[in-house]
BAKOLLO-316902 format. One line per 4 residues: number of its first residue (from 1); their letters; for each residue y, z, x of C-alpha. Coordinates in Angstrom, 2 decimals, m for minus. Each point is the difference from the previous one (the first is absolute). Example, Ala and Ser with C-alpha at 12.3 -4.5 7.8 and 13.67 -1.06 7.14 Angstrom:
1> AS> m4.50:7.80:12.30 ~ 3.44:m0.66:1.37
***
This chain:
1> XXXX> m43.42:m68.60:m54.27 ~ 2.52:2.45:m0.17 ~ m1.50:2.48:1.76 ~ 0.06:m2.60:2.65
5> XXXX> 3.50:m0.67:m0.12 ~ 0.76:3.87:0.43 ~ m1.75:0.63:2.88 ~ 1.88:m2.74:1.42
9> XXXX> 3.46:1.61:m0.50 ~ m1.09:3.33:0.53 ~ m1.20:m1.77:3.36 ~ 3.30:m1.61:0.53
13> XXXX> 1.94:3.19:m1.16 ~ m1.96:2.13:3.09 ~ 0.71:m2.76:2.52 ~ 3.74:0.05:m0.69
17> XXXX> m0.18:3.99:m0.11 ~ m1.41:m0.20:3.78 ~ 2.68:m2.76:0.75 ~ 2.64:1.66:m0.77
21> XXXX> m1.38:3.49:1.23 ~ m0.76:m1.95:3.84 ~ 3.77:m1.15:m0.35 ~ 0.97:3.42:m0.79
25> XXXX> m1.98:1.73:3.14 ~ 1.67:m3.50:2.27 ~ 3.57:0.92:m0.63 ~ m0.16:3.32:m0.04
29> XXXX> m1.64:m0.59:3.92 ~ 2.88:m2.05:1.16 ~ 2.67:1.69:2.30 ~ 3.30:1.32:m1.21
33> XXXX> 3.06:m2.02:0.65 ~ 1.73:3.06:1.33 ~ m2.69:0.37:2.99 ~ m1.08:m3.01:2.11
37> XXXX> m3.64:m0.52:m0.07 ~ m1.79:1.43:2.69 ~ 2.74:2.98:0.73 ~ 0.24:3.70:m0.43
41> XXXX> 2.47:2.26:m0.32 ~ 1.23:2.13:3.25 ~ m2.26:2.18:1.40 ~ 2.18:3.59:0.32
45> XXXX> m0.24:1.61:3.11 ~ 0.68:2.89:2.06 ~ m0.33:0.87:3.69 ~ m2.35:2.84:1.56
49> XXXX> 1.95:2.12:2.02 ~ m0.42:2.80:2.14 ~ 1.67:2.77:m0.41 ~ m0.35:4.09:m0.50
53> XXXX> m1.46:0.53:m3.87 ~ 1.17:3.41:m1.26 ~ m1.05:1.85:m3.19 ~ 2.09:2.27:m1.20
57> XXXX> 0.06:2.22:m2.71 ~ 2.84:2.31:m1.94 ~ 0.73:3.63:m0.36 ~ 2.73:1.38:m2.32
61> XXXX> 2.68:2.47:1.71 ~ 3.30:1.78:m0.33 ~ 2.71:m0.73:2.54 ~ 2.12:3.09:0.67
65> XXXX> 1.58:2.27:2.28 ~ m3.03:1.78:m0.55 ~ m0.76:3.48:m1.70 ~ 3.26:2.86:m0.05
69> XXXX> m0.27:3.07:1.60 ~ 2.17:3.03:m0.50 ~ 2.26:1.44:2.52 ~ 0.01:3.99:0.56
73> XXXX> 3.21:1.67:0.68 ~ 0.14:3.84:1.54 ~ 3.61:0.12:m0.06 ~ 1.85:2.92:m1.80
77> XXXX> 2.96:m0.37:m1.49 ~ 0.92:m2.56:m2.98 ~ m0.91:m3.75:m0.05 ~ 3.62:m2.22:0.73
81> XXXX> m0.97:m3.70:0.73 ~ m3.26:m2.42:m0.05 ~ m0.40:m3.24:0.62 ~ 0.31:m2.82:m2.20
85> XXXX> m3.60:m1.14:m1.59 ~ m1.02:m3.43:2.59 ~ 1.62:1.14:3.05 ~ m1.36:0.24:3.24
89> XXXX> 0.23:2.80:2.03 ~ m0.91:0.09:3.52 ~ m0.20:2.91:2.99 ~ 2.79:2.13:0.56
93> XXXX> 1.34:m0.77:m3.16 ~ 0.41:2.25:m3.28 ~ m2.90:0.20:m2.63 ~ 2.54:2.17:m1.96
97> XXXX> 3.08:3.09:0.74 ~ m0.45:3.15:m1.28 ~ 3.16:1.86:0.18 ~ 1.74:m3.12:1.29
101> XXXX> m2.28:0.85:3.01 ~ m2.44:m3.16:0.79 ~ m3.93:0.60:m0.31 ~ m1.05:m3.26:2.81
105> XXXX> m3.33:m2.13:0.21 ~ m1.68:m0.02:2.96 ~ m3.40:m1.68:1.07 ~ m3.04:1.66:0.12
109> XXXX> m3.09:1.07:m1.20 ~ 0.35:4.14:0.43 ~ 2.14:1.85:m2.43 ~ 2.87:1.90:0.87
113> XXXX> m1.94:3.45:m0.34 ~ 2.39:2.54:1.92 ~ 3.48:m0.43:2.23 ~ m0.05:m0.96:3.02
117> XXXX> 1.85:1.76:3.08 ~ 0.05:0.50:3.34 ~ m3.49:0.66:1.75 ~ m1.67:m1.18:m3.19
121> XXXX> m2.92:m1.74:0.90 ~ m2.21:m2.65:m1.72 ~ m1.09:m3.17:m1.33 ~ 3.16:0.13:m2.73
125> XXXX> 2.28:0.06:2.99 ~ m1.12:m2.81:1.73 ~ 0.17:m1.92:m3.61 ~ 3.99:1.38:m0.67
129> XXXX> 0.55:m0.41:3.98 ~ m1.15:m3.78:m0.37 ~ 1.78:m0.89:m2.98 ~ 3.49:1.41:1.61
133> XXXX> m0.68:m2.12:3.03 ~ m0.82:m3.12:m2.76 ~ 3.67:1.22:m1.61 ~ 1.96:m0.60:3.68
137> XXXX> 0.05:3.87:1.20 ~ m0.62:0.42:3.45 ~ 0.07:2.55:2.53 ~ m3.32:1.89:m0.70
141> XXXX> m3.98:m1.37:0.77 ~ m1.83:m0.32:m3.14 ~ m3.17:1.91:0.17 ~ m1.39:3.02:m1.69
145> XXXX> 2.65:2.60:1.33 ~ 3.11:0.71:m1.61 ~ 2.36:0.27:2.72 ~ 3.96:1.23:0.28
149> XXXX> 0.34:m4.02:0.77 ~ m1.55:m0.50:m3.32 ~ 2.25:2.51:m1.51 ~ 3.11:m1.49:1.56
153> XXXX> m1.03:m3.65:m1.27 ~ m0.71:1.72:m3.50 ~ 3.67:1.39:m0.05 ~ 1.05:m3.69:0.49
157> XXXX> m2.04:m1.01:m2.96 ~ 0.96:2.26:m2.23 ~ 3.84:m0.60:0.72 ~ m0.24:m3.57:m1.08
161> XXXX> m2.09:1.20:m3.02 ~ 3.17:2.23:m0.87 ~ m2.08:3.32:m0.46 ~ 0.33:3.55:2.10
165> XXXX> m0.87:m0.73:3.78 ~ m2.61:2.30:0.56 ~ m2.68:m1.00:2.44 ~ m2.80:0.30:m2.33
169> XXXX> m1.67:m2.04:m2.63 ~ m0.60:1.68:m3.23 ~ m2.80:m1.05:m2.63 ~ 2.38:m1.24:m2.25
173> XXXX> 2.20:m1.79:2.25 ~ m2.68:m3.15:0.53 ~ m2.74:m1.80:m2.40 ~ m3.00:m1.62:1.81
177> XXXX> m1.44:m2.93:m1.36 ~ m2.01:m3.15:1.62 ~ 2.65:m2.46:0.39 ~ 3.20:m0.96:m1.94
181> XXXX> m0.26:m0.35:m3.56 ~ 1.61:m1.32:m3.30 ~ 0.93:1.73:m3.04 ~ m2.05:m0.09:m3.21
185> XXXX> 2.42:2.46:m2.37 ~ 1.19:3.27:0.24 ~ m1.66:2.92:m0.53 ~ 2.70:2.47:m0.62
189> XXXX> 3.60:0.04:m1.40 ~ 2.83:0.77:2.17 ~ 1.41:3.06:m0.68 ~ m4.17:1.38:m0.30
193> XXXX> m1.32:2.27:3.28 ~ m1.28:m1.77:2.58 ~ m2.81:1.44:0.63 ~ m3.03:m2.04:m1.50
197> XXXX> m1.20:m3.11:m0.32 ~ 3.34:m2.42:m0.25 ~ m0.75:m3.77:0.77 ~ m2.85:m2.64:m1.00
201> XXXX> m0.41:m2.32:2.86 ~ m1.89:m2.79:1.42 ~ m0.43:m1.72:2.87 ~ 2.88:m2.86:0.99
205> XXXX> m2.77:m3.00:0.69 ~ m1.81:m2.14:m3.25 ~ m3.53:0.40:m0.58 ~ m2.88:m1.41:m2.00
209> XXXX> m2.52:2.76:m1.52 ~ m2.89:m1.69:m1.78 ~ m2.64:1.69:m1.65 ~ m3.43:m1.61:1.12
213> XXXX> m3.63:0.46:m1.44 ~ m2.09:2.09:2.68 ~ m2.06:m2.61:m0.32 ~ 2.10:m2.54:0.98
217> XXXX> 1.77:1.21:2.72 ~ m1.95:m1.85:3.12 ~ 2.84:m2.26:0.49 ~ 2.32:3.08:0.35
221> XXXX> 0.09:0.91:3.65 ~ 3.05:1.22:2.15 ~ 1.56:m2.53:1.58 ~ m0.66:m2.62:m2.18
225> XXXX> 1.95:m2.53:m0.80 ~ 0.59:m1.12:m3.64 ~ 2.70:m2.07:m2.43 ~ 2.12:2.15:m2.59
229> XXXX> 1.32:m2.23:m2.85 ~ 2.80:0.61:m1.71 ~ 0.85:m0.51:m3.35 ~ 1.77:m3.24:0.33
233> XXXX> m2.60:m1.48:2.11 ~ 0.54:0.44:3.49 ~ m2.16:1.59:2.54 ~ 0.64:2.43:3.13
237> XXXX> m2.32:0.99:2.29 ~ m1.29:3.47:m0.15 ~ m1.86:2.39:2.33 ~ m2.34:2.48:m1.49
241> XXXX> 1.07:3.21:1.37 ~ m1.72:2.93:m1.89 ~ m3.50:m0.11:m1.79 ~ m0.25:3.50:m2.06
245> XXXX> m3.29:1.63:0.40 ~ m0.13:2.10:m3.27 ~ m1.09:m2.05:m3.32 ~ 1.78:0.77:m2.92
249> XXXX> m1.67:m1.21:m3.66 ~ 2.32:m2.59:m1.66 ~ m0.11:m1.97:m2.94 ~ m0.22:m3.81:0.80
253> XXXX> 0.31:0.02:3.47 ~ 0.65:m3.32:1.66 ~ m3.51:m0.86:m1.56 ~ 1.09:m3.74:m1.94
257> XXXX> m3.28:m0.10:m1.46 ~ 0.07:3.60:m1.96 ~ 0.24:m0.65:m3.78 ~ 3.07:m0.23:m1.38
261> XXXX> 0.91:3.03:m1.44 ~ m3.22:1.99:0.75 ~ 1.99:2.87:2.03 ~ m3.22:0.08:2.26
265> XXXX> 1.02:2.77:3.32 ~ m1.16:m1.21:3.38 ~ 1.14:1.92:2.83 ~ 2.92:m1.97:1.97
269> XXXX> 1.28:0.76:3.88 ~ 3.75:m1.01:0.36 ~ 0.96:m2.42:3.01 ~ 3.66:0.13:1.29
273> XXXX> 1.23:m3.61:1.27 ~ 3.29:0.07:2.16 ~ 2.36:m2.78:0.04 ~ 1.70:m0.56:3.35
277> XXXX> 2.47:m2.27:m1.52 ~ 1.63:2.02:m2.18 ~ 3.36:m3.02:m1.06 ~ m2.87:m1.82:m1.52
281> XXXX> m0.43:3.16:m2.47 ~ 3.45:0.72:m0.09 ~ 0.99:1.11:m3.95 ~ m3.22:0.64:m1.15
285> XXXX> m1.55:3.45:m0.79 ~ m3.28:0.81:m2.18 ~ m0.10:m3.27:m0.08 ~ m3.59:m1.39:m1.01
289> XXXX> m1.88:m2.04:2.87 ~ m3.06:m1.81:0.83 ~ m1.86:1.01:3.50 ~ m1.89:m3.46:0.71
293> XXXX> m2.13:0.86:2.83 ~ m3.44:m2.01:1.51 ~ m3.09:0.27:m1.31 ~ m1.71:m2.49:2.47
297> XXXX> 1.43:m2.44:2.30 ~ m1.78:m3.34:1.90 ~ 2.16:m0.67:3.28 ~ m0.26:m3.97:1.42
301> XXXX> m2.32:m0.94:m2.99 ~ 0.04:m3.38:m1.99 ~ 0.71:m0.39:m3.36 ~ 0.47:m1.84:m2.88
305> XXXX> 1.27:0.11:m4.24 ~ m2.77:2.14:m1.23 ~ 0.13:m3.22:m2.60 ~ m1.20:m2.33:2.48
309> XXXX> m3.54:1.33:m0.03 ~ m3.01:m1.71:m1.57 ~ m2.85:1.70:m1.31 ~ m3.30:m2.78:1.18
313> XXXX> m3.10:0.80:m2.38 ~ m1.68:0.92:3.19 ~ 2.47:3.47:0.05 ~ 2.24:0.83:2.13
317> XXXX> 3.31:m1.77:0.65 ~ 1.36:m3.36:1.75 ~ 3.10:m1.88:0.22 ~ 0.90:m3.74:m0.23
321> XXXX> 1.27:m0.82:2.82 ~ 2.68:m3.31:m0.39 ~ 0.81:m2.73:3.13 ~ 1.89:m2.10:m1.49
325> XXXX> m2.10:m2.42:m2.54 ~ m3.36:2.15:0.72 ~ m1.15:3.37:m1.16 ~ m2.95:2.10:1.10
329> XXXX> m1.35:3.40:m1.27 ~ m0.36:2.33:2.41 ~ m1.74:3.64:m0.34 ~ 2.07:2.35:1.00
333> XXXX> m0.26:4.37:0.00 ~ 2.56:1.87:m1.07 ~ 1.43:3.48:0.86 ~ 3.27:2.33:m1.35
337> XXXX> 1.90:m1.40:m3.13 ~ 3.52:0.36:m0.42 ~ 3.22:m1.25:m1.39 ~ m1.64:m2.68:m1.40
341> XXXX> m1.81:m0.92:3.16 ~ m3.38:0.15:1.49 ~ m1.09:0.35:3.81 ~ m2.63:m3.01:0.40
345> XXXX> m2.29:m0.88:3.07 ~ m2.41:m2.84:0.60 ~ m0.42:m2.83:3.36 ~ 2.57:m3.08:m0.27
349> XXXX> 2.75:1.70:m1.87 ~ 3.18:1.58:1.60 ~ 3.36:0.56:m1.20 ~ 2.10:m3.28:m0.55
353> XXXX> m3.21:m1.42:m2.02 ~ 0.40:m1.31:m3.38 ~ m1.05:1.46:m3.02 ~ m0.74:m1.13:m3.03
357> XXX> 1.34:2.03:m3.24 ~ 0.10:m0.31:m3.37 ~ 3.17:m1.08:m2.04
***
């Protein structure tokens, strides 16, 4: 009998167990009073659009006036004045005095290499001829023969320059260089001879020099155009001007993916980026830069967040396409990714479409 009478509660004791466990499973099933029943939250979405997908990539440089050369005086006598380091010093104007007598720059390529007089003849004439023309003397044709025109103009010149009026152009009187230049430092003291080297100088136009892997220098093509960042942020366009063509072994490199601190040597080319705006670069000098330049570029393409793709079991990708209260998954192909976006192709979608992406 009382074996009896346990069974019974034990059977009692399971059937209140499974009530209360149904009851459990019941309320826990019921909608939330924050959400209506039968809503959703939002769908978030984003538009495809069609547009020109760019990836870009980074190379470190050095913004500059560029490496100094040194300036070679021939000039007897004793060193008296040089320019201040940072200015500028253009044609027909003094690169230093020697004797209180001025040494000037003119343009050119040829070296002053012996003095020029009447019936002289060659290429260095027509290069001094054409820069005294480019200084306002006239009177005389510039060619390859010095003339007793050229003479008379050179008399003029020389007046102005306040030294002896003699006709002739010594070695010493003139310093040939490519174009106008600015000063690095001195070279010499005053009061030194002025024969020698005597100023460090640049050119008077901002550069970026960047030194690329050999390896990674497809991108690097004259001509091209490319963004220089500056160290607050903004970017200028570039043009690449000069691509060296003689590797050099450097440590690092522009190679992001070298180990830290393994000192591995892979040869590097350097590529010279000029800056026609030079007010945007105005106060800065070996100053550190980024060259962002393109990697790969999709013109007229569509795209969409990179995070708006699905992944089907089948493989590939697809996107869920939203009008209004209806969604559909469409496959979809999918080229160049970039900035966080992906070029995408398939029938039925163009740009304007709604996407569906996750929150």
């Amino acid at each position: 009998m009382r074996m009896r009478t346990g069974l019974v509660i034990g059977a009692v004791a399971a059937a209140l167990t499974l009530t209360v466990g149904a009851l459990t499973v019941h309320l826990a099933q019921r909608p939330s009073s924050a959400v209506p029943a039968g809503s959703s939250p939002p769908a978030v979405t984003a538009e495809i659009t069609r547009t020109t997908l760019m990836q870009t990539a980074f190379v470190d440089g050095t913004l500059s006036y560029g490496p100094t050369q040194p300036v070679d005086s021939r000039a007897p006598g004793t060193l008296t004045w040089l320019p201040n380091a940072g200015d500028t010093v253009e044609r027909g104007r003094a690169l230093l005095r020697a004797d209180e007598l001025p040494v000037v720059l003119l343009y050119g390529d040829l070296p002053m290499y012996r003095p020029l007089a009447p019936d002289t003849v060659g290429n260095d004439v027509n290069q001094f001829e054409t820069n005294l023309r480019a200084l306002g003397y006239t009177g005389f044709t510039a060619d390859q023969r010095y003339t007793a025109e050229t003479a008379a103009a050179v008399k003029r010149w020389q007046r102005d320059l306040g030294r002896p009026e003699t006709g002739t152009v010594d070695v010493a009187e003139v310093i040939y260089l490519p174009g106008p230049v600015r000063v690095a430092s001195p070279m010499a003291r005053l009061g030194a001879a002025a024969t020698g080297q005597v100023l460090a100088c640049t050119g008077t136009t901002k550069a970026v020099t960047a030194q690329v892997s050999a390896q990674n220098t497809a991108w690097a093509v004259k001509g091209t155009n490319v963004d220089i960042v500056l160290p607050a942020g903004a970017a200028v366009p570039g043009v690449v001007a000069d691509v060296g063509t003689q590797a050099s072994a450097q440590a690092g490199g522009d190679d992001a993916n070298a180990p830290a601190g393994s000192g591995a040597q892979q040869a590097t080319v350097t590529v010279t980026v000029t800056i026609a705006n030079q007010d945007a670069v105005k106060g800065l000098d070996q100053a550190p830069v980024k060259v962002r330049h393109v990697l790969d570029q999709r013109e007229n393409v569509l795209t969409v967040p990179v995070a708006a793709l699905l992944a089907p079991i089948e493989g590939g990708y697809a996107l869920e396409i939203v009008d209004g209260d209806l969604s559909r998954v469409v496959p979809v192909r999918t080229g160049l990714f970039a900035d966080g976006r992906v070029e995408v192709s398939a029938a039925g979608i163009d740009a304007g479409v709604k996407v569906k992406v996750p929150a």
